[in-house]
C-alpha positions in Angstrom: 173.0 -40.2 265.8 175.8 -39.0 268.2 175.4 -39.3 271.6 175.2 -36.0 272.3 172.3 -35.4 269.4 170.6 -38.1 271.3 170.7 -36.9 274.8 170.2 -33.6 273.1 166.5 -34.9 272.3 166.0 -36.4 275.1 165.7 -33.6 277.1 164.3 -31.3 275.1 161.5 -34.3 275.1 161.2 -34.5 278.9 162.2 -31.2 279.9 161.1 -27.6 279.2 164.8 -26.7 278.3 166.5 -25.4 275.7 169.9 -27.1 275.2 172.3 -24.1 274.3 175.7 -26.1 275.3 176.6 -29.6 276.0 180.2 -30.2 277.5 181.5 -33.5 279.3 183.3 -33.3 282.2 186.5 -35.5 281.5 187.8 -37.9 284.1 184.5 -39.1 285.8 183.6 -43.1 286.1 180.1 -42.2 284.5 179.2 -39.2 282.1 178.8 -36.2 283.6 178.1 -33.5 281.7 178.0 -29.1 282.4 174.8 -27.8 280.1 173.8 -24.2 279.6 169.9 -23.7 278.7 167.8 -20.8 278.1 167.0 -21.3 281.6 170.7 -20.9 283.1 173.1 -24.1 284.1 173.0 -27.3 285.1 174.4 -30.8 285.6 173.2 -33.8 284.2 174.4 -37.4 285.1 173.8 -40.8 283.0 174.2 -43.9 283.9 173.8 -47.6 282.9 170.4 -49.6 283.9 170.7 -51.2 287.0 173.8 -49.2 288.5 171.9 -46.6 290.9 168.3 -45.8 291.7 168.2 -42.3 290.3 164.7 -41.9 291.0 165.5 -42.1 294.2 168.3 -39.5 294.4 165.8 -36.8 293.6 163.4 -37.7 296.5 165.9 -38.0 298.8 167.7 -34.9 297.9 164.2 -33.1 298.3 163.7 -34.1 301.6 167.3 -33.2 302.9 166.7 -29.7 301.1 163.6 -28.9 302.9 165.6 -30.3 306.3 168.0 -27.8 306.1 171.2 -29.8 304.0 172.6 -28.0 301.0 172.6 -30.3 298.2 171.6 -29.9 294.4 168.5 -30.2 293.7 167.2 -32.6 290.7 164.6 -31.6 288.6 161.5 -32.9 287.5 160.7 -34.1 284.0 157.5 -33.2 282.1 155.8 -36.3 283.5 156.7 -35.4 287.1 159.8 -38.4 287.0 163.8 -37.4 288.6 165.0 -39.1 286.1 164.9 -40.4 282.3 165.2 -44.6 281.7 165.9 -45.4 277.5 166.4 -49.0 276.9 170.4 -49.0 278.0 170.6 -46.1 279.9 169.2 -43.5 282.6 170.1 -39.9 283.5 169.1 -37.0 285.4 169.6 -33.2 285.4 170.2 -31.6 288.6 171.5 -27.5 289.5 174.5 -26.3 289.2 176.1 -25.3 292.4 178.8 -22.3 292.2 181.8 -22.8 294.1 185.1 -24.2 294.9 185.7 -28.1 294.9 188.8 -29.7 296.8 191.9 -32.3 296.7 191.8 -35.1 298.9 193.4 -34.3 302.3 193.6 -30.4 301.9 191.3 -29.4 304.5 191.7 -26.5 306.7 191.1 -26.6 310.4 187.3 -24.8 309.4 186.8 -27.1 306.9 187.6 -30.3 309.2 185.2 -29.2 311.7 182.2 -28.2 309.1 183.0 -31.4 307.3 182.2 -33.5 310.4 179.3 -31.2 311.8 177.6 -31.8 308.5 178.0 -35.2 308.1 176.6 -35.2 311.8 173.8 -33.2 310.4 172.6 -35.4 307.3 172.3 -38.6 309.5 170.0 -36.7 312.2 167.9 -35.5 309.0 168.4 -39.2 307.3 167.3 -40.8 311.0 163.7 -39.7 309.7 163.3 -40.6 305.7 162.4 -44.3 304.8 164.7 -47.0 305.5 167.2 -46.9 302.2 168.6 -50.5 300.8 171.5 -51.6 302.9 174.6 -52.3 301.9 177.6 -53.0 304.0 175.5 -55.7 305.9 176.3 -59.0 307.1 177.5 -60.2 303.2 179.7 -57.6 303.8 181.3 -57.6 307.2 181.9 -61.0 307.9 184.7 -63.4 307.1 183.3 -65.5 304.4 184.0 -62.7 301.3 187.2 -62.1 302.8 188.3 -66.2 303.1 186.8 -66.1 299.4 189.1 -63.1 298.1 191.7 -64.9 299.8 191.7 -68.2 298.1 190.7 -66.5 294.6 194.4 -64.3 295.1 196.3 -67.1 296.5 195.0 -69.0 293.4 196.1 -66.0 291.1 199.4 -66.2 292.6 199.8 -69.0 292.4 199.3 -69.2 288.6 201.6 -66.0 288.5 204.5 -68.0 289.7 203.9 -71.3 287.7 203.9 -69.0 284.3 206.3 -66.7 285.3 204.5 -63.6 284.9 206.1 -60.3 285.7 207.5 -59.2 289.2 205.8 -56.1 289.7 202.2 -58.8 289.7 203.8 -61.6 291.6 204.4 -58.6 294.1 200.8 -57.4 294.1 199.0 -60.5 294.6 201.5 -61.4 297.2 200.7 -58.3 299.0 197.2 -58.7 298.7 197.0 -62.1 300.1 199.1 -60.7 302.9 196.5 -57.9 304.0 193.6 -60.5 303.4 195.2 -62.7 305.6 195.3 -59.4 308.3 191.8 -59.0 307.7 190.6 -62.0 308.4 191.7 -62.4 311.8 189.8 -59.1 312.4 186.3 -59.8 314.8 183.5 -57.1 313.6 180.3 -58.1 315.5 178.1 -56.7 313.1 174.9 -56.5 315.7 177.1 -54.3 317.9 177.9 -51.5 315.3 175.2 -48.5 314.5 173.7 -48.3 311.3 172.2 -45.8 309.5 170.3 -44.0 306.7 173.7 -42.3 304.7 175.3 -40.6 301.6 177.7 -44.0 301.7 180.2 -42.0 299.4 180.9 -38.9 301.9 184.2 -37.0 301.2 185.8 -33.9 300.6 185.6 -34.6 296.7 181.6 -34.8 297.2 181.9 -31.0 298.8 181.5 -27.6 297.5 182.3 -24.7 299.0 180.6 -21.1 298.9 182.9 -19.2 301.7 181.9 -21.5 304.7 179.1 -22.8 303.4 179.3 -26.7 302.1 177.0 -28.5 299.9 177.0 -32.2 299.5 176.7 -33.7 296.1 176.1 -36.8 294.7 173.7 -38.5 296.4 173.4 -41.4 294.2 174.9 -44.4 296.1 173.1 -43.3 299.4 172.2 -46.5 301.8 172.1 -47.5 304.6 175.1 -48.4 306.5 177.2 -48.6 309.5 177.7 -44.7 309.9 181.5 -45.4 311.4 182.7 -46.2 308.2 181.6 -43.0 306.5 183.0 -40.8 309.7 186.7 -42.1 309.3 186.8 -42.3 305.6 185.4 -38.6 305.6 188.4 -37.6 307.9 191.2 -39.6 306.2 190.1 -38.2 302.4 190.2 -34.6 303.9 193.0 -34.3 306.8 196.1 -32.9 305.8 197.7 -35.5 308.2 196.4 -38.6 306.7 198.4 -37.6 303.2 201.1 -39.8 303.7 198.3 -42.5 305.0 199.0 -41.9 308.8 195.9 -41.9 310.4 196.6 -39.3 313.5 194.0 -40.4 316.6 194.2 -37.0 317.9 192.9 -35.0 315.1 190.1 -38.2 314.4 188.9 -37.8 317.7 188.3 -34.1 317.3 186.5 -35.1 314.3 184.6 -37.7 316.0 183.8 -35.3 318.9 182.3 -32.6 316.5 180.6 -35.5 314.8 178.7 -36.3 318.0 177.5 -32.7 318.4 174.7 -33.8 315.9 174.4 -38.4 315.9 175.7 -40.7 318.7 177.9 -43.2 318.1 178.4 -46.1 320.4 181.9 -47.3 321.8 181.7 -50.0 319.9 181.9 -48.2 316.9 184.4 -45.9 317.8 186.9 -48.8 318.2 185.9 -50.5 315.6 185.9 -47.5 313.0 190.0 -48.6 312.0 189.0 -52.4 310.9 185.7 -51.9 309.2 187.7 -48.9 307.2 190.3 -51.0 306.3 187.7 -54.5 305.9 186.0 -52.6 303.4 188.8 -51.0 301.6 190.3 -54.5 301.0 187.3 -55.5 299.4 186.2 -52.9 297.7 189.3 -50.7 296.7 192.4 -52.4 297.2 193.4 -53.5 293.9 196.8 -52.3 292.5 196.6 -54.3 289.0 193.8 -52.0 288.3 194.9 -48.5 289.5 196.8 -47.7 286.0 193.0 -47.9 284.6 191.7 -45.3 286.6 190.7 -42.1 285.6 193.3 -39.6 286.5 191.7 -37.1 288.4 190.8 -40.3 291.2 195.0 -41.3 291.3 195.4 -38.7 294.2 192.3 -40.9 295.8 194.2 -44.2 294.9 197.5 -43.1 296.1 195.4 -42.7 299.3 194.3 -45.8 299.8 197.5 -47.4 298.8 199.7 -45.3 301.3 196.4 -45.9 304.0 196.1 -49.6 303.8 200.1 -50.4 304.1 199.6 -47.8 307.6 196.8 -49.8 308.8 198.5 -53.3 308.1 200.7 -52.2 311.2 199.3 -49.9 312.9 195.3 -50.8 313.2 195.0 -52.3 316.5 197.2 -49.3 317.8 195.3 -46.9 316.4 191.7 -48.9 317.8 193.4 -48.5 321.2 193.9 -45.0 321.2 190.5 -44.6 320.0 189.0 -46.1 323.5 
């Protein structure tokens, strides 16, 4: 049975849909697919066990819906579930939201200040729901992972040079333990910083646009976090400015400011917002070797975080003073 036969079924068997169309979207790192029922269009998203808790997503994205946020929302199955678990996989269905979708760092001056005033928004609404699973936390944000990458790369390099592998990953590795090095003299007192209920994957690529309206999408990887991570990564992704991976303090302070219309942020994380961007981009991101891998439409994204991390490895503390 094809996949599609099979996830065919399965919604007919939990859902009172008829499946007229099924069409993957290409380039995604999960299956995503558009579907067109005798009851108009939708999305529906599948994963692997374990990844996400997709249950989850359609709870939470109820309770931002009736709050006020525009987001998609999920619908239930015959048995009253958000989701569907088979032995090896899980998916939902959620609407289909009309609209246009953006490129990393094409935002207008409009869009720049909705994009912060409804990030603002979501954490005062998310301030109120149930304390979501953390992530970002101390394993995160302290200098054992990052003395760990380091000796695991220096070790890789290491081995590069004794076989004589090519250059161009001689070159990587080397970098990599160079900006590993820069991060682990960084000092983020974790107690200081504000954490908060959060969509933990907040960008311009998670926005649609009807006019001026926005809707957030994607709601599966939301945590709990230190908010200042997911108010500069929003603004680099989506500033025009920050294409060439300059991160301009003006224009992120008027994103900031517009930000604080709606959740406070301390000083502390203010100043702090240019090393725990870069801390968790060096962990999580940061991997040239890899990039060729990726699925095209995320290269723009990786490009990003390339040109962005070689900015930062001389310009962070500069930019963390103009922030005070």
């Amino acid at each position: 049975m094809s996949d599609n036969i099979m996830l065919n079924k399965l919604i007919s068997d939990n859902y009172d849909l008829e499946v007229k169309d099924l069409q993957l979207i290409e380039g995604q790192f999960c299956e995503i697919y558009t579907m067109q029922t005798n009851k108009g269009k939708y999305v529906v998203k599948t994963l692997h066990l374990g990844d996400h808790d997709m249950e989850q997503e359609g709870h939470l994205t109820k309770y931002l819906y009736d709050n006020g946020i525009s987001v998609p929302r999920l619908l239930k199955t015959s048995g009253g579930m958000y989701h569907v678990e088979t032995e090896d996989m899980q998916f939902h269905i959620q609407e289909f939201i009309e609209g246009r979708t953006w490129k990393v760092n094409t935002a207008t001056e409009w869009f720049l200040e909705k994009l912060a005033v409804t990030i603002g928004k979501v954490h005062d609404v998310l301030k109120n729901y149930g304390e979501l699973k953390s992530v970002m936390s101390d394993h995160f944000l302290n200098k054992n992972i990052i003395n760990y990458l380091k000796d695991h790369y220096t070790e890789k390099l290491n081995e590069a040079i004794t076989t004589q592998k090519d250059k161009q990953l001689i070159s990587d590795l080397e970098e990599r333990v160079r900006y590993l090095e820069r991060v682990a003299k960084f000092d983020i007192n974790i107690n200081r910083l504000t954490y908060s209920n959060s969509h933990a994957d907040f960008h311009m690529g998670q926005i649609i646009t009807d006019g001026e309206n926005l809707t957030v999408i994607d709601w599966t990887s939301a945590c709990r976090m230190p908010i200042c991570f997911e108010v500069i990564r929003s603004y680099v992704f989506a500033a025009p400015e920050c294409g060439n991976g300059e991160i301009n303090s003006d224009g992120l302070k008027r994103y900031i400011n517009n930000y604080l219309k709606y959740f406070p942020l301390n000083d502390y994380d203010i100043e702090m917002m240019p090393y725990v961007f870069y801390f968790q981009h060096m962990i999580w991101n940061y991997n040239p070797a890899e990039y060729d891998n990726i699925p095209n439409a995320y290269k723009p994204i990786r490009d990003l975080i390339i040109n962005v991390t070689n900015w930062l490895y001389e310009n962070v503390d500069v930019l963390a003073d103009e922030l005070r």
